[in-house]
C-alpha positions in Angstrom: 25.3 147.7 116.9 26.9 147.7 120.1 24.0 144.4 121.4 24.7 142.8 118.1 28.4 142.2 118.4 30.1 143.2 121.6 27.6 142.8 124.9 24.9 140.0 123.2 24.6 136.8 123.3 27.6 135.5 121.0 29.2 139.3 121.2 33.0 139.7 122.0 31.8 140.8 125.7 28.7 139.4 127.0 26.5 141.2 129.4 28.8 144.5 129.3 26.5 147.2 128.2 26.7 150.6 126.3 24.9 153.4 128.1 24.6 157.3 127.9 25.6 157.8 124.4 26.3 161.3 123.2 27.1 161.7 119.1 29.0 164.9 118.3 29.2 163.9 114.6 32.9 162.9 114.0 32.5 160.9 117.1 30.6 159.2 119.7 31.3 158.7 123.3 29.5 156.8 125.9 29.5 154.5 129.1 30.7 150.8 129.3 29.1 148.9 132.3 30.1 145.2 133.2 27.8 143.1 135.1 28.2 143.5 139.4 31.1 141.4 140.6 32.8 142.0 137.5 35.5 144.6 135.5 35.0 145.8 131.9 37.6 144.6 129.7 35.9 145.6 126.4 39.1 145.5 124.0 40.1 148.5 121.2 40.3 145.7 118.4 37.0 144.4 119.5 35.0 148.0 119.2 37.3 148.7 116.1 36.2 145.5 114.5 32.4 146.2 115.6 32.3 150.0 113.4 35.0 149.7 111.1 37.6 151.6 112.3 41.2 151.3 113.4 41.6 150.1 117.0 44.1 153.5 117.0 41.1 155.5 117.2 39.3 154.1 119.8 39.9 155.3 123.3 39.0 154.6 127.2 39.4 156.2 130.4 38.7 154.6 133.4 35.7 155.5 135.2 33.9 155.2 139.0 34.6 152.0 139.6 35.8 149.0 137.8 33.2 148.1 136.9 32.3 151.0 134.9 34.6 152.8 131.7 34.2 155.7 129.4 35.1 154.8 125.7 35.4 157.1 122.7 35.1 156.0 119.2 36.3 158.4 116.2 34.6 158.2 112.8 37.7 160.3 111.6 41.7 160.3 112.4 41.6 161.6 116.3 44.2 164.9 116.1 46.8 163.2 118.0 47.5 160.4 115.0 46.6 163.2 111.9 50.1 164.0 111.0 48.6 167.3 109.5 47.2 168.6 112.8 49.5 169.8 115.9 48.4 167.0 117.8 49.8 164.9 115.9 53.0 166.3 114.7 53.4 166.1 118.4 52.6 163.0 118.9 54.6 161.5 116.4 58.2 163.9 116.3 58.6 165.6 119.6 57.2 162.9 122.3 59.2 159.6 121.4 62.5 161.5 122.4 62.5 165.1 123.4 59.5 165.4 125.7 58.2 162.2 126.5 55.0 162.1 128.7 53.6 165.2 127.3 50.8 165.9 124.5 49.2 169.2 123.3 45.9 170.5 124.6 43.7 173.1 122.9 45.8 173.4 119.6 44.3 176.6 117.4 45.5 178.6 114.2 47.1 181.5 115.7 46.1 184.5 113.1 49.1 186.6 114.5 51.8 184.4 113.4 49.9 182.1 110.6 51.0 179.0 112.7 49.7 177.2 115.4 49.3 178.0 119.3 48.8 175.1 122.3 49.6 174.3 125.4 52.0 171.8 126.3 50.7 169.5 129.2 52.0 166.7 131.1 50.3 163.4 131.5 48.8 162.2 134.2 51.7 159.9 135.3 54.2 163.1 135.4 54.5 165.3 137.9 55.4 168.3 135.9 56.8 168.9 132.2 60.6 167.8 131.8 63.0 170.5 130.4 63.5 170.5 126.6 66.8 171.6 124.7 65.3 174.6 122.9 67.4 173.4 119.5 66.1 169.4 119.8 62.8 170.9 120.1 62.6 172.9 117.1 64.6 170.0 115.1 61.9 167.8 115.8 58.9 170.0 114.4 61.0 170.7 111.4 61.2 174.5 112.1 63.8 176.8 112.7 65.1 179.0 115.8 63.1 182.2 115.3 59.9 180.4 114.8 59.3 178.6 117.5 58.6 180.1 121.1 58.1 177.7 124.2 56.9 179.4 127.4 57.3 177.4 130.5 53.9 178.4 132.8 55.6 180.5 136.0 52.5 179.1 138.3 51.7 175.5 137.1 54.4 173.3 136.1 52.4 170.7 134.4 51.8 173.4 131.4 54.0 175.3 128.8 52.5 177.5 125.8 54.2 176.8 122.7 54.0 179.0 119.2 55.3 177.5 116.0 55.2 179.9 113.4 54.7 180.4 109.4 56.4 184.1 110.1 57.8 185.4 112.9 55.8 188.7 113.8 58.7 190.7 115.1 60.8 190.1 112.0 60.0 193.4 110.3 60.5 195.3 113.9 58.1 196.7 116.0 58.5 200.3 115.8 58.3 202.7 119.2 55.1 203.5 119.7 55.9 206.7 121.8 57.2 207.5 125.2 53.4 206.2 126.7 54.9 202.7 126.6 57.5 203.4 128.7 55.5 205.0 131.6 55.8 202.6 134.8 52.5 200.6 135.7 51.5 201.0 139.4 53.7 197.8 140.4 56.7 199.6 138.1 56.8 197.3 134.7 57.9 199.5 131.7 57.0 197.7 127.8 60.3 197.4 126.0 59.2 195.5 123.1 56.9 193.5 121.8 56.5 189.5 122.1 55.5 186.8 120.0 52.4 186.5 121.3 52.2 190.3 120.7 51.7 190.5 124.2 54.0 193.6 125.4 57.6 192.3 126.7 58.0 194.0 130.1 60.3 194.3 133.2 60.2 196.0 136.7 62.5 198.9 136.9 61.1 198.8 141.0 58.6 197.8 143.5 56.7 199.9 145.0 57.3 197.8 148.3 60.6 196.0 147.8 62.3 198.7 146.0 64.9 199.3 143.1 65.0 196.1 141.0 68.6 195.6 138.7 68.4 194.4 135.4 71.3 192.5 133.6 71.1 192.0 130.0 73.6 190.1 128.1 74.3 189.9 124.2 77.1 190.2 121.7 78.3 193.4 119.4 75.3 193.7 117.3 72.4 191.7 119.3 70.9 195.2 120.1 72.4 195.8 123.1 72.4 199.3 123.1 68.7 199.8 121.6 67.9 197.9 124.9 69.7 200.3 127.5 69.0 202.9 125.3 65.2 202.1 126.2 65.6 201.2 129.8 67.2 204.7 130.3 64.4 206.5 128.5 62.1 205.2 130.8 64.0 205.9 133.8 64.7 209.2 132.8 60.7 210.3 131.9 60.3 208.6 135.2 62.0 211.0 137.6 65.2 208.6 138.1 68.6 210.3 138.4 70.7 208.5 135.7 74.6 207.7 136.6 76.7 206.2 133.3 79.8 204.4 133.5 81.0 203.5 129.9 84.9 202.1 129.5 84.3 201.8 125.7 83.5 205.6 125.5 81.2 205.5 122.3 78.5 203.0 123.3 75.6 204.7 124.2 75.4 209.2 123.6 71.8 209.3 124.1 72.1 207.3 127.5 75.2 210.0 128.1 72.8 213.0 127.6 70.3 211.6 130.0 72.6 211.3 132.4 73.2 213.0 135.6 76.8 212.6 135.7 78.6 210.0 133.1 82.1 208.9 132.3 83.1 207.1 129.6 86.9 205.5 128.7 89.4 204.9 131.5 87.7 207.8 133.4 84.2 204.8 133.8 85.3 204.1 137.3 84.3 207.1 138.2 80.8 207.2 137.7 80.7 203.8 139.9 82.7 205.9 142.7 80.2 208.9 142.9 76.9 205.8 142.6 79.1 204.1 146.3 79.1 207.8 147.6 75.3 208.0 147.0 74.7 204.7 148.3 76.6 205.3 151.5 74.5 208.3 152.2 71.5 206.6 152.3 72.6 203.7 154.2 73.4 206.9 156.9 70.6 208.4 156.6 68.0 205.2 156.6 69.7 204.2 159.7 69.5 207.7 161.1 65.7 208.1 160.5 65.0 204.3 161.1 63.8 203.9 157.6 62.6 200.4 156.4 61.5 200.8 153.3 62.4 203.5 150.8 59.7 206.1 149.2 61.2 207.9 146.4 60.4 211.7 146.3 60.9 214.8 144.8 64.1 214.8 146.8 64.9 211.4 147.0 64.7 209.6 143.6 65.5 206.5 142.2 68.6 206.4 141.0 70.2 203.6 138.2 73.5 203.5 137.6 73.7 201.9 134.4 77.4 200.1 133.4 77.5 199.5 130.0 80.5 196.8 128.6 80.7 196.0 132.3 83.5 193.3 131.6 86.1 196.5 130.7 85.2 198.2 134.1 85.8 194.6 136.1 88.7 193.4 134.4 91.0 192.5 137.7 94.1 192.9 135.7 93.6 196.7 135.7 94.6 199.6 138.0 90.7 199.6 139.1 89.2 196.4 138.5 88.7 195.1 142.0 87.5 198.6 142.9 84.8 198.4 140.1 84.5 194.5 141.6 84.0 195.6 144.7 81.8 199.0 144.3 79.2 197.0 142.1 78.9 193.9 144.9 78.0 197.2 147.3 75.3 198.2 144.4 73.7 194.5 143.7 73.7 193.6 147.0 72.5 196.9 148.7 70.8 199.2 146.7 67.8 197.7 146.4 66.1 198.8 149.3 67.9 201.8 149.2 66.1 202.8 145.5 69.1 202.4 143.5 68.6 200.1 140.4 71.7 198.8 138.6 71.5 198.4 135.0 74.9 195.8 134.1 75.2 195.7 130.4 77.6 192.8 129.5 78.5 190.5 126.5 78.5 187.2 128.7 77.1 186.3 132.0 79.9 184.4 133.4 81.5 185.1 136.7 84.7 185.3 134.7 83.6 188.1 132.8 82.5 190.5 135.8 86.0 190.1 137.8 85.0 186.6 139.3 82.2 188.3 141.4 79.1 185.5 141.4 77.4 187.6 143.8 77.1 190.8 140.7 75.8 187.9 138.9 73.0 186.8 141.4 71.7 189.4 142.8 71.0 191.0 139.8 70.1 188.5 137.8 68.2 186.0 140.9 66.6 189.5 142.2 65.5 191.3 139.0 65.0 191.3 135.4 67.1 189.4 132.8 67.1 190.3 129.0 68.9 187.7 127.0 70.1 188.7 123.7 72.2 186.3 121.3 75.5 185.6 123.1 77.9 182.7 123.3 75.4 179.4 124.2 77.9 178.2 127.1 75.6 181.1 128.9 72.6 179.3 129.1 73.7 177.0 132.5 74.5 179.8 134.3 71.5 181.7 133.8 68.9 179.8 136.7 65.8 182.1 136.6 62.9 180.4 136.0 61.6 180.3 132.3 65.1 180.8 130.7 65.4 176.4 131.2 67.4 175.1 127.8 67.2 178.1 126.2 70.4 178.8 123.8 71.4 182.0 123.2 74.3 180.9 120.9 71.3 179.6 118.6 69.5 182.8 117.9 70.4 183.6 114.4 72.8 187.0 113.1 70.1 187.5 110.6 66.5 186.8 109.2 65.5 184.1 106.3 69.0 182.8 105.9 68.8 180.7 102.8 70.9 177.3 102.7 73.5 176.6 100.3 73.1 175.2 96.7 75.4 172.1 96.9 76.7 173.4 93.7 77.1 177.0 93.1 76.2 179.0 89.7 77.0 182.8 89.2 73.6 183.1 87.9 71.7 182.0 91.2 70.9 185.4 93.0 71.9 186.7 96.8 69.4 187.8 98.7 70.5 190.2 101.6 69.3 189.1 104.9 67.9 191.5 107.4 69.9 191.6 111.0 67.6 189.9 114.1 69.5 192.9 116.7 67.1 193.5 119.2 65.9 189.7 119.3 65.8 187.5 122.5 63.9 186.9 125.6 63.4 189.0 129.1 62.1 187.5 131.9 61.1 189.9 135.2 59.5 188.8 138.0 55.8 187.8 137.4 56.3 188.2 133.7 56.6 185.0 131.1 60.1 184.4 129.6 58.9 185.1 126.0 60.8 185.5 122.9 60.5 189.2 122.0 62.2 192.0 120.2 62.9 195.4 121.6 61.2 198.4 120.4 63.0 199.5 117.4 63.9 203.6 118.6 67.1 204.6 116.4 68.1 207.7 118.8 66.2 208.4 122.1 67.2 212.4 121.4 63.9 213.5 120.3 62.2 212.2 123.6 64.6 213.6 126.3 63.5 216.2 128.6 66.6 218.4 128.8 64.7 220.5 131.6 64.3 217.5 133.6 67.5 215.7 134.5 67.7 215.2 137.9 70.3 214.5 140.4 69.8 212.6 143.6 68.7 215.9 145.6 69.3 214.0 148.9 73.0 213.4 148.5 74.4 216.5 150.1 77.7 215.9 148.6 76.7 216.4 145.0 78.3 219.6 144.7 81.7 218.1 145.4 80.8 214.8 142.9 84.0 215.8 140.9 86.1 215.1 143.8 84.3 212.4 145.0 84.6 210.5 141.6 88.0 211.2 141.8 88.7 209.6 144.9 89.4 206.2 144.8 86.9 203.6 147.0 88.7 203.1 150.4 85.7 201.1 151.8 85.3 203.0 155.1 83.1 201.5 157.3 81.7 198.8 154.9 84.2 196.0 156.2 83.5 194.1 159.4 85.8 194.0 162.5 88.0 191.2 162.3 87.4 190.9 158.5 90.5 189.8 156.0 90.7 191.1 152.4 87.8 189.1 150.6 85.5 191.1 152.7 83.0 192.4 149.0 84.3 189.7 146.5 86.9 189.7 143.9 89.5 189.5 146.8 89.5 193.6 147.1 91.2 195.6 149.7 90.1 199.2 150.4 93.1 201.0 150.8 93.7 202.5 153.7 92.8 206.1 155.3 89.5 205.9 155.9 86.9 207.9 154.3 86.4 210.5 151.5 89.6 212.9 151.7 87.7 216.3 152.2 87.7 218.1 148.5 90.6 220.5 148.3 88.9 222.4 145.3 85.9 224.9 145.9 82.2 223.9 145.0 82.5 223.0 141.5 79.6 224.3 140.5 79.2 227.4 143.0 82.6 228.6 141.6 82.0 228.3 137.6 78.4 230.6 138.9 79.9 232.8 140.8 82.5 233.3 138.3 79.6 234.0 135.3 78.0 235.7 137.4 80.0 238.7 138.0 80.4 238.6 134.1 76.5 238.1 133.4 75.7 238.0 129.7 79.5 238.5 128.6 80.7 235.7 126.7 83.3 234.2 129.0 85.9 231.8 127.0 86.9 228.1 129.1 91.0 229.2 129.9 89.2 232.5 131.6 86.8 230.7 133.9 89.8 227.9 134.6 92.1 230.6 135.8 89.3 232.5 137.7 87.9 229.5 139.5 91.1 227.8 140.0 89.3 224.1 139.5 91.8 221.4 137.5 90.8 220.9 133.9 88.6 217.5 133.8 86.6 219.3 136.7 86.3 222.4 135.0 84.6 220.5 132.2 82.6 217.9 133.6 80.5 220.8 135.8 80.8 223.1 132.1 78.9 220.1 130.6 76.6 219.8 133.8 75.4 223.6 134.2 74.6 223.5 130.3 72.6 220.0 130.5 70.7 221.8 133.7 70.2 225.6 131.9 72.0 227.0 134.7 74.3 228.4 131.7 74.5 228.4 128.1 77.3 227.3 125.6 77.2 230.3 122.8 80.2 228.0 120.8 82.4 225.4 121.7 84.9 226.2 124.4 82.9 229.6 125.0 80.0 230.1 127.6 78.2 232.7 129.2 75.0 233.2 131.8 71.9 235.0 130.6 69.6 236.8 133.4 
């Protein structure tokens, strides 16, 4: 065929032959070579017109020399121009104008989703994939927020995966599968949902080498904020981390309370940040003392995450303690790390504006650990510059599931389906990890998997007996400014008062007293106003330790406002 009418005598191309044919069936492919001295210019229309088929589906690519040139001739519609394969949706609705000089490689029915899965690749003339707006993308294949994923490759830029879905997989929840998913692999990644691709969506609570990693994660009332700290806490807690929780809105989060070393929640939030800066200020003594590089948590030394949940309360400049929250929290982002102290910043935007003006907060957690981005106001996504979270829009993750569009005329007797909430929905991205969409591990209450007998306290901080005092001492910043410094020394334009230092604690051992008082007493039911007046502690100290010796079994509460000691 190819003698008869292209390289023949009287062909279309004289003299430029068809070698090393291979037939797979619904196509053939094989080798042009032009005469020496001479290129191939063997034209589409030309081997279209030979076999009967559209020029469109003929192809070349160039080979060893000009004078030699692969072609390709389809006996059926090539993917790329079927408008019912991937390849060709592509090809015809997202190339023209929202990613042009890209095409889809290795499309495949993806049984997880009942869609399609592919990579996304660049052509040869680009030197890696250009950035799409998440919401043009999905308007051009026709599909809708929740199901369509688009995964940016961390290590080749050329490549992206893409999913677009017939159901979304985590739209009925993935429930928790048990406090095994939460135990830290070897380079500390914890599982806190489940992705798309139903790979498991992880983050690094630390490194092993580099130390505490922080983890920001934004989202509105009702994105599923609190299922996601609720997790993250879990897993620090069965992990031997000493949890300290700051919560100005006072009802957010018991379980995370319960957990907790020390917490507190309301106006009283400030303190929980003081006693984390006493902790940190320790070890920043003590590393230098023993020359300590890099830190090893131990029996008596462990991690310790401060989580601030509804951080913008606790940062709000206009209050009493908003620059000291400011300025204790640039102390934890920007030191802690290396010092094994993870901070957990739990906020409804990620805006500078929202965490007292502070962008450092903002970088160094966000630039040096993991980000989970829940739906939240879409202004949010240019300020959030880790790699994978490119044009994705918060603001267009949907309130709900399967919301159904309305009649353009309405009739009483058309029925109103109840959509099911999408809280827990987003995407985390951690170091090493793909920025996948994902949805948290659906866990109601973390109650039934805390180990009451196993709340620790940071064992090295020999001031924990006196934490009461220490939290209720406001940040003076002794020793953290430089000589010759003015008052932006930290961020958010903060001035440690003066005095220098942690005022000595006027009060005896918290703790030592309310034992020593039970003890004399041992078994006897002792009522609260009878240990306040024996101890001689103020009330709020009084009943933060109460609360502490009960969480550790040191004592037991027989009713409310009534404890005692057992032998």
């Amino acid at each position: 065929m190819w003698s008869d009418h292209i390289s023949g005598e009287g062909g279309a191309h004289p003299g430029q032959h068809l070698v090393g044919v291979s037939d797979s069936g619904d196509r053939w492919e094989g080798i042009i070579e032009a005469p020496q001295g001479r290129s191939v210019n063997v034209s589409a229309e030309a081997v279209g017109s030979a076999y009967r088929v559209p020029a469109e589906w003929v192809s070349f690519a160039a080979g060893q020399h000009p004078g030699e040139q692969y072609v390709t001739v389809n006996r059926t519609p090539p993917a790329e121009l079927d408008p019912n394969t991937m390849e060709g949706m592509w090809a015809r609705l997202v190339r023209p104008t929202v990613m042009p000089g890209t095409h889809i490689k290795d499309a495949q029915v993806d049984p997880a989703t009942g869609g399609w899965v592919a990579w996304v690749v660049a052509d040869e003339d680009k030197a890696s994939l250009p950035v799409p707006n998440r919401t043009d993308l999905v308007g051009a294949l026709r599909s809708t927020m929740t199901l369509v994923d688009y995964q940016p490759n961390k290590s080749d830029p050329r490549k992206a995966k893409i999913h677009i879905m017939e159901k979304n997989p985590l739209e009925d929840g993935v429930p928790f599968p048990g406090p095994q998913v939460l135990k830290p692999s070897p380079g500390g990644y914890i599982s806190i949902g489940r992705g798309v691709s139903g790979r498991p969506a992880r983050l690094q609570l630390f490194d092993p080498v580099l130390g505490a990693q922080h983890v920001f994660i934004a989202g509105v009332t009702g994105s599923g904020k609190g299922g996601a700290v609720q997790i993250i806490a879990l897993a620090g807690h069965l992990a031997g981390m000493a949890i300290i929780y700051a919560d100005p809105k006072g009802s957010s989060n018991p379980d995370v309370e319960t957990m907790a070393a020390y917490s507190a929640i309301g106006d009283d939030a400030i303190k929980a940040l003081r006693l984390s800066y006493a902790i940190l200020k320790h070890r920043i003594a003590e590393s230098a003392r023993l020359g300590r590089k890099n830190f090893k948590a131990t029996d008596g030394c462990p991690w310790v995450m401060t989580v601030v949940d509804e951080t913008h309360m606790i940062t709000d400049t206009a209050t009493e303690t908003g620059k000291e929250a400011v300025f204790i929290l640039d102390k934890l982002a920007s030191l802690g790390r290396n010092l094994g102290m993870t901070l957990l910043i739990v906020n409804q935007a990620v805006n500078a504006a929202k965490l007292g003006g502070d962008t450092a907060i903002r970088t160094n957690v966000i630039q040096g650990g993991a980000m989970i981005m829940l739906r939240t106001d879409s202004a949010q996504s240019n300020l959030v510059t880790v790699e994978g979270f490119e044009g994705i829009d918060p603001g267009a993750i949907p309130a709900a599931w399967n919301i159904e569009d309305e009649p353009l005329i309405w009739s009483d007797d058309l029925p109103i389906n109840d959509p099911a909430r999408t809280f827990g929905l987003g995407y985390v991205g951690s170091p090493g990890e793909p920025v996948q969409m994902m949805r948290t591990w659906v866990l109601e209450s973390a109650a039934p998997y805390i180990r009451r007998d196993a709340i620790i306290w940071p064992r090295d901080f020999t001031s924990w007996d006196d934490r009461h005092q220490i939290a209720d001492t406001p940040v003076n910043g002794d020793g953290d400014a430089p000589a010759g410094s003015n008052s932006d020394w930290g961020s958010g334009g903060y001035e440690p008062p003066p005095g220098g230092g942690f005022k000595a604690p006027q009060e005896p051992a918290a703790d030592a007293a309310v034992l020593d008082c039970l003890d004399e007493a041992l078994g006897v039911e002792m009522p609260k106003a009878t240990i306040l007046a024996l101890t001689g502690l103020n009330e709020k100290t009084l009943s933060n330790t109460l609360t502490d010796l009960v969480k550790k079994g040191a004592i037991e509460r027989v009713k409310n406002g009534v404890y005692r000691k057992n032998p």
